[in-house]
Residue, then its C-alpha position, 0 to 999 in steps of 0.5 A: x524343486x530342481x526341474x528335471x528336463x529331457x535332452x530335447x527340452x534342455x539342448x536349446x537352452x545351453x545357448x542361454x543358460x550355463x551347462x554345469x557338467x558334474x562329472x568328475x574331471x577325467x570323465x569331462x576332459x574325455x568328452x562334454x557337453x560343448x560349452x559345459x563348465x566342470x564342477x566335479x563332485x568328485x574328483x577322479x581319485x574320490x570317484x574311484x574310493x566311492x565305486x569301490x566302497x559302493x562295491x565292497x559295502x552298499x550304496x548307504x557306505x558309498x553315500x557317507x563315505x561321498x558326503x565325507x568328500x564332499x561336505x568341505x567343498x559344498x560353499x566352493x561349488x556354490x560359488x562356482x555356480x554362482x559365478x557361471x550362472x545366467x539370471x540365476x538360472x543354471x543346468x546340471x548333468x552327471x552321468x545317468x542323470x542320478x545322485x550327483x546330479x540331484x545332489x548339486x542341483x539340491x544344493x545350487x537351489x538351496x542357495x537361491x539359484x533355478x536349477x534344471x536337470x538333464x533327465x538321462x544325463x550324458x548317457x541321454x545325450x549321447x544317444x540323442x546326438x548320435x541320432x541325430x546325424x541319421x536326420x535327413x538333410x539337403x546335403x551337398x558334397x563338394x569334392x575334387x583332387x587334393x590342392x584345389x582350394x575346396x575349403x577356401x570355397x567352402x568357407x567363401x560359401x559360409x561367409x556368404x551365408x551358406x551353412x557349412x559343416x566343417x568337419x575337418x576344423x573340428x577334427x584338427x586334421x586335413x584328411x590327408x598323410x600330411x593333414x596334421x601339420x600345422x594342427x591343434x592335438x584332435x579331440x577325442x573321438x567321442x568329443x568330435x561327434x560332440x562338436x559336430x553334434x553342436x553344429x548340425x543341430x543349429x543347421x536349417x534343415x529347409x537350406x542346403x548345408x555344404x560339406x567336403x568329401x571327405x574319407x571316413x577317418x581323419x587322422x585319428x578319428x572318424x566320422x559317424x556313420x549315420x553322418x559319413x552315409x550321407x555324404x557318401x549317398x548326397x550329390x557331389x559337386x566335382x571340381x577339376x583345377x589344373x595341376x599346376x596351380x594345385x601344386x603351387x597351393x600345396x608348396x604355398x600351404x606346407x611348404x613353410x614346415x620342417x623338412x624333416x617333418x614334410x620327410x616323415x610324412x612321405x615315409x607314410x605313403x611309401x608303399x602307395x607311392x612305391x619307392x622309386x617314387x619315394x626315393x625321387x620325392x625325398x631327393x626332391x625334397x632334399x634340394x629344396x625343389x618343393x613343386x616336384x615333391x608336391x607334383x609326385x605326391x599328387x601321383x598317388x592323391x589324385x588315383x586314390x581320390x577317383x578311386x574313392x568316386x567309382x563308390x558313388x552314384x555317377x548321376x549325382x556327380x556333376x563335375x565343372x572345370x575351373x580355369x584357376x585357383x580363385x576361391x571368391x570366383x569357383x565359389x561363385x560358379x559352384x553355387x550356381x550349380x546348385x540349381x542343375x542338382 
């Protein structure tokens, strides 16, 4: 008999034994499990003829009318199985944990594998991650004006061994108006806090875990809120760069894209720049004089950006000048810090 797991006992073991998600493929491209492999029972038009002949004539009609769909591919899924299986082991999930899911760990078994089911299914596992965000954590924040490289210290950090949640590589977006550029399409909302999830569970919670301050949407998406009040609640470290050299960074990070685009970009914060400045920035960009554009921009990041500190605790804001933009070197003063927080 296929073993019936809870989210707790099964999450672990996806690092080592293949996750077959049996959901049908809109559901799967929608959000997953990350790391899970699609084997549909049904596909998205054989789901929907079953739902409705579960409405119209029972579950017995909706049970023969699904063994009609599925009975021609039964040898198809077992191979597909086989194939991603782990030492002939393999987990199963459907959506709540029932018939399609009994019914492909059934017949993986039958054909030789070990087999465990996700007691709850997706359903249960949602719930579980969503959860797991309100888990207390020795967070650190570290904030400044835009342009000051505080990913680049960040991924320093990480590289060095620290842990650090990077939520906008999950996101595929940078945070700001221009934070799409250069970016993958984003995820569902719902498969960004599946991949967050699948990086704060393998945190050490006894060692500090290094995020940037982030605001609570990033383009499209937005942060959980169990995870978005901790940031906002967990101390800051503040960075202070020259403007200068912010502004270098950002004609270096978006200066290489299409004026049209970096145009189209401006136009979204017209009415936070006002016009007149819009009108100074878009000219500024049209002679090629990219340090202005980033200069004039900043105008409005850097008044957002203290706006947005006033809403945190001032005694757990410690802020460092930092004489240039060197990510190895503010990486190491910023972890020194660490010990006055």
């Amino acid at each position: 008999m296929p073993k019936i797991l809870s989210i707790e006992e099964l999450l672990p073991l996806t690092d080592s034994i293949p996750l077959i998600d049996v959901r049908s493929p809109a559901e799967y491209e929608l959000a997953h499990v990350p790391g899970a492999f699609n084997i549909p029972i049904f596909d998205n038009e054989e789901r929907r003829q079953v739902g409705i002949k579960y409405k119209i004539g029972g579950k017995e009609s909706a049970v023969l009318l699904g063994l009609d769909f599925v009975g021609p591919k039964m040898s198809t899924f077992v191979r597909e199985a086989k194939k991603r299986a782990r030492n002939k082991k393999i987990l199963v999930h459907c959506w709540r944990g029932g018939m399609r899911s009994a019914s492909m760990a059934w017949l993986f078994e039958t054909a030789g594998l070990e087999v465990y089911i996700l007691k709850g299914g997706y359903k249960a596992y949602r719930k579980y991650i969503r959860e797991q965000f309100s888990r207390p954590v020795k967070m650190v924040v570290l904030g400044g004006y835009t342009g000051s490289g505080k990913t680049d210290i960040l991924q320093t950090l990480k590289n060095q061994g620290e842990q650090f949640l990077d939520i906008e590589t999950i996101a595929h977006h940078r945070g700001s108006a221009f934070g799409s550029l250069g970016q993958k399409e984003q995820p569902s909302n719902e498969q960004f806090e599946n991949s967050l999830a699948d990086v704060w569970r393998k945190f050490d919670f006894n060692q500090t875990v290094w995020v940037e301050d982030e605001s609570r949407q990033l383009g499209q998406i937005g942060i959980p809120d169990p995870l978005y009040q901790q940031i906002c609640k967990a101390p800051l470290i503040k960075i202070y760069i020259p403007k200068p050299f912010r502004e270098e960074r950002l004609v270096k990070e978006y200066g290489l894209f299409d004026k049209s685009l970096l145009k189209e970009m401006i136009e979204k914060i017209r009415k936070r720049l006002g016009g007149a400045v819009t009108a100074e920035a878009l000219k500024a960009l049209e002679t090629g004089d990219l340090g202005k554009v980033a200069s004039l921009t900043l105008l409005y990041y850097d008044k957002s950006y203290d706006y947005g500190s006033l809403k945190r605790d001032p005694e757990k804001i410690l802020g460092v000048e930092l004489g240039k933009d060197d990510p190895a070197e503010n990486a190491e003063i910023v972890k020194e810090l660490l010990n006055k927080i």
